[in-house]
C-alpha positions as CSV (number, residue, x, y, z in Angstrom):
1,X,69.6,77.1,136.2
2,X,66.8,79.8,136.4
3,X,65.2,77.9,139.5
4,X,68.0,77.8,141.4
5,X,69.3,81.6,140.7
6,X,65.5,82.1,141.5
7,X,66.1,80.3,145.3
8,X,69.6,82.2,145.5
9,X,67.3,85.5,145.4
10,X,64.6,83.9,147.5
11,X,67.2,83.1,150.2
12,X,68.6,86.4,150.3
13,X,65.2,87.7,151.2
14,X,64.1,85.5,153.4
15,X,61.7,84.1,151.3
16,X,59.8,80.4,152.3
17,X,57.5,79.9,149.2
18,X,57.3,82.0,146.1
19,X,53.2,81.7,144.0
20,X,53.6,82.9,140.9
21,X,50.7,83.9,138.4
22,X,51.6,86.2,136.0
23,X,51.2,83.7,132.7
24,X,54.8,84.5,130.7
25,X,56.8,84.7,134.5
26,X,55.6,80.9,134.9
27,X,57.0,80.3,131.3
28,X,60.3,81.7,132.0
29,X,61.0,79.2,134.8
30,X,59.5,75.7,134.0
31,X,58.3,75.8,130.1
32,X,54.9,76.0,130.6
33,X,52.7,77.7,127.4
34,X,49.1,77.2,128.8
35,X,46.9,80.1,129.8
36,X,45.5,78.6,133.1
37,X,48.5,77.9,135.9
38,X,50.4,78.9,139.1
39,X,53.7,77.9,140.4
40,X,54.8,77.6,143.9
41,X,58.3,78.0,144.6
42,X,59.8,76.0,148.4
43,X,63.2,76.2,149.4
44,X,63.3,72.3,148.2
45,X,60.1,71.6,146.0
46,X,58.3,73.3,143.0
47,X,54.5,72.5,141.9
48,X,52.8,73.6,138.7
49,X,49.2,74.1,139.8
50,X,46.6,73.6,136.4
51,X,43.3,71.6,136.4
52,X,42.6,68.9,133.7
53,X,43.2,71.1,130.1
54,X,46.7,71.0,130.6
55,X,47.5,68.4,132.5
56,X,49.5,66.6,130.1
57,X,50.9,69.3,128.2
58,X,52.5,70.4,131.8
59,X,54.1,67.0,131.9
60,X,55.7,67.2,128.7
61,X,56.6,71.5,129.2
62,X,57.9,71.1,132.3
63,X,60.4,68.3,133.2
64,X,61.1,68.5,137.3
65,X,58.1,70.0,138.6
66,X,55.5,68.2,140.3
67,X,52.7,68.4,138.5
68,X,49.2,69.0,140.4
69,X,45.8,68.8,139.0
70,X,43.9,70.7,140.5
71,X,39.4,70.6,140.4
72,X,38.6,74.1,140.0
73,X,34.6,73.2,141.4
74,X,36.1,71.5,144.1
75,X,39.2,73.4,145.6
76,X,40.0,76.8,145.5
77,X,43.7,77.8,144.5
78,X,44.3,78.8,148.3
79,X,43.1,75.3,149.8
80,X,45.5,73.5,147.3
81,X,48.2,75.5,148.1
82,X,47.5,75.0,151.7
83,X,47.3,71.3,151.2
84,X,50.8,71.3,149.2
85,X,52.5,73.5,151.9
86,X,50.9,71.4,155.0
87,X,53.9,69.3,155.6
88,X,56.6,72.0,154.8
89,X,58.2,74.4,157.2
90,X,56.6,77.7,155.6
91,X,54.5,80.4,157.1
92,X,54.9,83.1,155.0
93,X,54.2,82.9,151.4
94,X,54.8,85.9,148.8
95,X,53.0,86.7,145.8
96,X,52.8,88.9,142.8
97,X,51.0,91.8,144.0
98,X,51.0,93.2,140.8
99,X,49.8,90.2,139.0
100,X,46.4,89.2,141.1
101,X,43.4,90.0,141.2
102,X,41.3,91.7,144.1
103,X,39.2,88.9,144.2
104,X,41.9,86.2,144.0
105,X,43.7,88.0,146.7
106,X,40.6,87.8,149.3
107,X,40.3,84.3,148.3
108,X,43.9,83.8,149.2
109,X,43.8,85.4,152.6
110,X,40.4,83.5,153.5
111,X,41.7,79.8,152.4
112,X,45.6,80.5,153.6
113,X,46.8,79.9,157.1
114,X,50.1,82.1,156.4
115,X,51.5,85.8,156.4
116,X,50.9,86.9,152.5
117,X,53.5,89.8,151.3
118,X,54.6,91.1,147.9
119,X,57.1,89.6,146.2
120,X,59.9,92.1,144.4
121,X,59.9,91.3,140.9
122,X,62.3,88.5,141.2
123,X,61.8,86.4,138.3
124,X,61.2,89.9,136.0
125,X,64.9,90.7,137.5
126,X,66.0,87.4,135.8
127,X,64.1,87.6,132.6
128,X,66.1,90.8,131.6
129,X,69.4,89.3,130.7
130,X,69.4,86.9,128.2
131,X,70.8,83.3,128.0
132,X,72.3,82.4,124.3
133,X,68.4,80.3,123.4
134,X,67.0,83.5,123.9
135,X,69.0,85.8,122.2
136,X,68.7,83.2,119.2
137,X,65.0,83.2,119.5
138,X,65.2,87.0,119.5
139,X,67.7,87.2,116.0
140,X,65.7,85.1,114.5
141,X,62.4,87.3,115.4
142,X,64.2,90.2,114.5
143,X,64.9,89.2,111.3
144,X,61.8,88.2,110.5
145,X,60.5,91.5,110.8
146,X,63.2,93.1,108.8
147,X,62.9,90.9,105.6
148,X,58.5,91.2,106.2
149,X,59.5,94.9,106.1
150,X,61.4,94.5,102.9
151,X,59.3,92.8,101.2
152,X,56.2,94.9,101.9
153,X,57.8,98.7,100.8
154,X,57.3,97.6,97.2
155,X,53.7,97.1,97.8
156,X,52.4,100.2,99.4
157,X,51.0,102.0,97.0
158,X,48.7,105.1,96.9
159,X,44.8,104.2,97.3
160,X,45.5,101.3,99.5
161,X,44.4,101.2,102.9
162,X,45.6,101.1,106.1
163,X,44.1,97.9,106.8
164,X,45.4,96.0,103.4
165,X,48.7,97.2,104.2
166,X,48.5,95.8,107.6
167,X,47.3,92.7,106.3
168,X,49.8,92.0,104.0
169,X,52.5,92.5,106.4
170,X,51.1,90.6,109.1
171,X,50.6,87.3,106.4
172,X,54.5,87.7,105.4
173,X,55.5,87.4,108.9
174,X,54.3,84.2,109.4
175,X,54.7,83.4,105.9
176,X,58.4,83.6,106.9
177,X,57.9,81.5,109.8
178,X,56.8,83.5,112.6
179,X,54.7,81.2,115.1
180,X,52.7,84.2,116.1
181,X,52.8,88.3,115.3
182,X,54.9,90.0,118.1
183,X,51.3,92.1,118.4
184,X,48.7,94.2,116.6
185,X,50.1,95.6,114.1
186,X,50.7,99.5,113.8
187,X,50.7,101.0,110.3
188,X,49.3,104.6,110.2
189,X,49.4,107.3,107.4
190,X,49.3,110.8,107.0
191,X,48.1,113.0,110.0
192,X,46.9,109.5,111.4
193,X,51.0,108.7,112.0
194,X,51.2,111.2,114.9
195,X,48.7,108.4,116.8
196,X,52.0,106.8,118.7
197,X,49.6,103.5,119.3
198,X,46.9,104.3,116.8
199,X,45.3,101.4,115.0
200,X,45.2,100.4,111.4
201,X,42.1,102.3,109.8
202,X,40.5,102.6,106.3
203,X,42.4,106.0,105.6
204,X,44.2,105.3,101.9
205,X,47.5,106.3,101.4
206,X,47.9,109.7,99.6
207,X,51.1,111.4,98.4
208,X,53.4,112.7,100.4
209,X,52.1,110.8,103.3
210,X,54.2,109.8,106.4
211,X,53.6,105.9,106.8
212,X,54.9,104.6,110.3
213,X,55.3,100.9,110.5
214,X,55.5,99.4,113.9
215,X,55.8,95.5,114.2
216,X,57.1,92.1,114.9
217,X,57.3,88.8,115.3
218,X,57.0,86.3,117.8
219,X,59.5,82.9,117.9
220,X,59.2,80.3,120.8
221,X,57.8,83.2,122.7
222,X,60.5,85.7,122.3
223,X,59.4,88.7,120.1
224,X,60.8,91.7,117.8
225,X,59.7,95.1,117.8
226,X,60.5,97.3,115.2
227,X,59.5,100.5,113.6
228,X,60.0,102.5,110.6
229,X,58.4,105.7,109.0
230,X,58.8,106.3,105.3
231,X,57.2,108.7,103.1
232,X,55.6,107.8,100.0
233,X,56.2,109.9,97.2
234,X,58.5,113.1,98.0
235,X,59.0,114.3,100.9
236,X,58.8,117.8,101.7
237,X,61.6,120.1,103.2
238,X,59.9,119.9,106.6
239,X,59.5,116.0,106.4
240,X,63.1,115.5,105.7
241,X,64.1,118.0,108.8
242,X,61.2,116.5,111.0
243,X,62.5,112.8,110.1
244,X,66.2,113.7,110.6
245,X,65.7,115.0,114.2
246,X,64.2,112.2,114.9
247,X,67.2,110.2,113.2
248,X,69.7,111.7,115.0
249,X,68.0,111.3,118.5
250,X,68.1,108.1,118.1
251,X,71.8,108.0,117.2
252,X,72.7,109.7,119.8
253,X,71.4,107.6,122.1
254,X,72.5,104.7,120.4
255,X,76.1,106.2,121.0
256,X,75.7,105.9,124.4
257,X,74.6,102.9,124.9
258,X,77.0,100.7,127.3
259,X,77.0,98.5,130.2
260,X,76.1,100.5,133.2
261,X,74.3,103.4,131.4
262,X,70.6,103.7,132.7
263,X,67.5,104.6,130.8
264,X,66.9,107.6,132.5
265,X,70.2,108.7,131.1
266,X,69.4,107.5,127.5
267,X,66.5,109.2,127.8
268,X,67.6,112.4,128.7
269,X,70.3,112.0,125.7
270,X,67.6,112.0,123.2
271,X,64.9,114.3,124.6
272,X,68.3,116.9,124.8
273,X,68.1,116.2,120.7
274,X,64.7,117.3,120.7
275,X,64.9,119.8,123.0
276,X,67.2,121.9,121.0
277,X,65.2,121.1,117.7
278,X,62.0,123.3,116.6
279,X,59.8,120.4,117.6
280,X,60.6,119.9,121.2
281,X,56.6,120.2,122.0
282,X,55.9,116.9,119.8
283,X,58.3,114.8,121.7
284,X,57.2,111.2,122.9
285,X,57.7,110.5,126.7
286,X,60.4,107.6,127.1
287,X,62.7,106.2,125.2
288,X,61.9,102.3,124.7
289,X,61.9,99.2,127.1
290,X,63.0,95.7,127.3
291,X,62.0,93.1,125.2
292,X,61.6,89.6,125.3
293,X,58.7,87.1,126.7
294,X,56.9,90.6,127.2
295,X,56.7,93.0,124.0
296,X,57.3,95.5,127.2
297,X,59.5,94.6,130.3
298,X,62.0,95.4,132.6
299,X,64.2,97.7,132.2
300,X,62.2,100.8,131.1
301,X,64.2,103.4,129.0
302,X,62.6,106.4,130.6
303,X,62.8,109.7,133.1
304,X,63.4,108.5,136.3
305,X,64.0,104.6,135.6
306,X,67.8,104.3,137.4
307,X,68.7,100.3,136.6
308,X,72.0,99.9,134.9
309,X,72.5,98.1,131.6
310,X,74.1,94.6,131.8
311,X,75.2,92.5,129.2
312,X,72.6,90.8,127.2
313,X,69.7,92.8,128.2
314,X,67.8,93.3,125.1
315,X,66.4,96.6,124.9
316,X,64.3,99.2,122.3
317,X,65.7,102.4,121.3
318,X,62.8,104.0,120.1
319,X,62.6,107.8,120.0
320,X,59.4,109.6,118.2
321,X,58.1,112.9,117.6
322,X,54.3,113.0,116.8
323,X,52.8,116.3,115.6
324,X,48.7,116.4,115.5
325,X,47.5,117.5,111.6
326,X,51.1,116.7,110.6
327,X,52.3,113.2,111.2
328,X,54.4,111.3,113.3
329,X,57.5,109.8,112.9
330,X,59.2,106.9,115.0
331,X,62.3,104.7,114.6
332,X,62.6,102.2,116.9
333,X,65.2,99.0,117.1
334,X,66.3,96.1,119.7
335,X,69.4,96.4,120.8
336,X,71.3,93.6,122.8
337,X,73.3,94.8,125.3
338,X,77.6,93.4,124.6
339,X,80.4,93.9,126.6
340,X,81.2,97.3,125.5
341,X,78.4,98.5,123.9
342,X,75.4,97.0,121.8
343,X,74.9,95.0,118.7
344,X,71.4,95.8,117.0
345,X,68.8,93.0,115.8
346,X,66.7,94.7,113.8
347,X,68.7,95.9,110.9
348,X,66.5,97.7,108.1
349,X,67.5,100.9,106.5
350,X,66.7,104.0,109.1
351,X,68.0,107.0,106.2
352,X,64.7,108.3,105.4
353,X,63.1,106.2,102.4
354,X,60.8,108.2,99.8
355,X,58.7,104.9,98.0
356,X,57.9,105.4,94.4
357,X,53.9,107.0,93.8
């Protein structure tokens, strides 16, 4: 099914052959979970190119491709490609510009005999609406993440570390069957929350701090990606206003949320939160991304991005506001697209939680 709406875009382009090289676009189409591969697309044949380590792990991913071997010390990627494409009616092949290298380019223009042009995201177009495996894979990452998250609040305790608190989270989410973490995960305290991608350091929790949480999981690929900021011990007045504004961006946006809405829209939603808040300097830029194969792909949730929603795109909502010498706060969920709205995946508590010091 995704091959052949794959050829139905190729065809309305004009497209001959299709190489592919960008690792999770390859295992989207036919299966394949090995680091080392391309895939050329034909109107009427498709070849996984790999050498010798995967071999026989690409026979048994990817059912219906032809599999070729290739010897890296022997044949360059372009003079196996030629070879494949010898006997076919093509003369111009696309690739992913934005997935190759200089050097794999210059190779490709010296071993090819064909017209080479950038290809337009096609197979990134198909990845952004879900089919139901994925949106199970997806649930099931999501709540992963939310019972890791539950179980961990009780833990955090003042004196412990970034680090341990990071570790401890990490080992519950695959403790609860994650096959791999989503990515590195963020856990920052104090000032060190207003670091929107900071990493986990050996600053120890202290009273009053802001703790932002951002994580997930990973299941047959498909990953979560959630955060949450809580304060641990009381929060003060300007917490609590600083949290809320944040709070009720993201509700707002969340509101709006329907098929046909764009990010750039939702976007502008939430910054208008911030904007008429006292801590419109402090706002992050952007609004979240899609989620899936990729922790970040199309669509974008930001200024200027103008795709329309569809139904079971799986998105982040993920508005922050991150003050240096103060904190930072973010709350971010994934959201899959319905019908006539959205139904969120991730679904831990978002009121602001003060933990027990």
């Amino acid at each position: 099914m995704r091959l052949t709406k794959l050829r139905q875009l190729m065809a309305q382009l004009d497209y001959q052959a299709l190489l592919l090289t960008e690792p999770l676009n390859i295992r989207y189409l036919c299966g394949f979970s090995g680091s080392s591969a391309s895939l050329l697309i034909t109107a009427e044949r498709q070849f996984l190119i790999t050498d010798y380590r995967y071999t026989e792990q690409a026979k048994t991913e990817c059912a219906g491709f032809d599999i070729i071997c290739r010897d890296r010390s022997a044949q360059s990627l372009g003079q196996c490609i030629a070879a494949l494409l010898r006997p076919l009616p093509v003369n111009r092949l696309q690739l992913e510009y934005g997935h190759l290298s200089v050097e794999l380019f210059s190779q490709l223009q010296h071993d090819l005999p064909l017209t080479l042009s950038p290809s337009t995201n096609l197979t990134e177009q198909l990845r952004a609406c879900k089919d139901p495996h994925e949106l199970k894979c997806l649930r099931q990452a999501a709540t992963i993440a939310d019972s890791a998250l539950a179980w961990l609040l009780p833990q955090l305790q003042l004196g412990m570390t970034e680090r341990e608190a990071a570790d401890l989270l990490q080992q519950k989410i695959y403790a609860l069957g994650a096959d791999e973490l989503a990515f590195p995960t963020i856990l920052l305290s104090g000032e060190r929350s207003a670091l929107p991608h900071g990493k986990p350091g050996q600053r120890r929790f202290q009273h009053g701090d802001f703790i932002l949480l951002d994580f997930g999981a990973r299941v047959e690929g498909y990953r979560s990606d959630m955060t949450r900021t809580v304060v641990l011990g009381q929060a003060s007045a300007e917490q609590q206003q600083f949290y809320q504004t944040v709070f009720n961006a993201q509700q707002a946006a969340l509101a709006a949320v329907k098929p046909g809405i764009s990010g750039h829209q939702l976007n502008h939603i939430a910054q208008q939160v911030f904007s008429a808040s006292p801590y419109a300097a402090y706002a992050g830029e952007g609004l979240g991304h899609g989620v899936g194969l990729a922790l970040h792909e199309y669509p974008l949730m930001r200024r200027g991005c103008q795709v329309a929603l569809q139904a079971d795109m799986v998105v982040t909502i993920e508005p922050g506001l991150y003050k240096p010498g103060f904190g930072g706060v973010r709350i971010e969920d994934d959201i899959v697209i319905t019908r006539h709205g959205y139904q969120l995946l991730t679904l831990s508590p978002k009121q602001l939680q003060q933990l027990p010091a």
